[in-house]
C-alpha positions as CSV (number, residue, x, y, z in Angstrom):
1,X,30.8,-63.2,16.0
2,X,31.0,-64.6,19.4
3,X,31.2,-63.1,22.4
4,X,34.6,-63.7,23.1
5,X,35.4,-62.9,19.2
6,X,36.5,-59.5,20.1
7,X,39.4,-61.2,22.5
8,X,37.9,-59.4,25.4
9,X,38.5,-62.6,27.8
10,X,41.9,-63.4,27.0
11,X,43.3,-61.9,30.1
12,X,42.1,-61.3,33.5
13,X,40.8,-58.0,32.9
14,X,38.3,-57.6,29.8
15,X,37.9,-55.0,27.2
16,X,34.8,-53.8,27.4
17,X,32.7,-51.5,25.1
18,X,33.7,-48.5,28.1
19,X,37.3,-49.3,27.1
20,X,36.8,-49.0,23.2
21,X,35.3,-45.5,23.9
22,X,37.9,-44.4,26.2
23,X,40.2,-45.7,23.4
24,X,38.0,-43.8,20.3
25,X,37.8,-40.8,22.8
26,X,41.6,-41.0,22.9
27,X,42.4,-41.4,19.1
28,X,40.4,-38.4,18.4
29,X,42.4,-36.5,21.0
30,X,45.3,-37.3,19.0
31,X,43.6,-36.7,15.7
32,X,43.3,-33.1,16.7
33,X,47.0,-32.3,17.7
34,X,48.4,-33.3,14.5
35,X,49.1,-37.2,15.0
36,X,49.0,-39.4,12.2
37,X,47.0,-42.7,13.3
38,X,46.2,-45.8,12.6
39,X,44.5,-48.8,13.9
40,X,43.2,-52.0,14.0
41,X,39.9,-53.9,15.5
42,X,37.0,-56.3,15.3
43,X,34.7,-55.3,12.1
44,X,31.3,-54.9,14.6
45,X,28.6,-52.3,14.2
46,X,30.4,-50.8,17.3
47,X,33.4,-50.1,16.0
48,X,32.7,-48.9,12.9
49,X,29.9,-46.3,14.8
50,X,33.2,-45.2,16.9
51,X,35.3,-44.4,14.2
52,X,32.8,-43.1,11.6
53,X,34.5,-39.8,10.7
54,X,37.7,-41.7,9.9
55,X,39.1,-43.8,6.8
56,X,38.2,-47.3,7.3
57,X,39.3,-50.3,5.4
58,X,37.9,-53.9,6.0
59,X,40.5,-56.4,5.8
60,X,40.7,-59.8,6.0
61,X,42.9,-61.5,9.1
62,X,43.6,-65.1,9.5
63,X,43.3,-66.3,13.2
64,X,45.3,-69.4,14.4
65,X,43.9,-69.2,18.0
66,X,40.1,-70.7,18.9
67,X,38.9,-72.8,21.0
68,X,36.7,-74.6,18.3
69,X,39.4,-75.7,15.2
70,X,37.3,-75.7,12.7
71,X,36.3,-72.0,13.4
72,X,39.7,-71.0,13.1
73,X,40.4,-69.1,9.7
74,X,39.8,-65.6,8.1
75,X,37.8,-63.0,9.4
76,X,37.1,-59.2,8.7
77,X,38.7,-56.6,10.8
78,X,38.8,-52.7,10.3
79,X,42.1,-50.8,9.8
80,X,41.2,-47.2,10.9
81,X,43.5,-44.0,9.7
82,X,43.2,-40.8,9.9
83,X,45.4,-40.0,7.1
């Protein structure tokens, strides 16, 4: 994966790996009071490190938007649930 394969520079503020821990930090909150959760992100090392203690599925996502056309196509992402 690229740098920007994560879609961290789509906006004008990125998404950095800080931000995915805040977010894991977060989901685990929720985890504890009961919520039933799911979620979706890149298929990295990172990720699936950050969510370890959770169910997580690999799934296949077609992406339409790339700078480069012929990299356009299927990739894995992770579905993360709690449930």
């Amino acid at each position: 994966m690229s740098s920007t394969a994560s879609f961290t520079s789509y906006t004008k503020q990125d998404f950095t790996a800080d931000d995915q821990k805040q977010l894991a930090e977060y989901y685990k909150r929720l985890d504890k009071r009961g919520c039933l959760l799911m979620l979706s992100n890149s298929d990295t090392d990172y990720i699936n490190g950050l969510y370890k203690d959770y169910k997580i599925h690999k799934v296949l996502a077609k992406r339409m938007i790339n700078c480069d056309a012929t990299k356009r196509g299927r990739i894995f992402e992770v579905v993360v649930r709690n449930y």
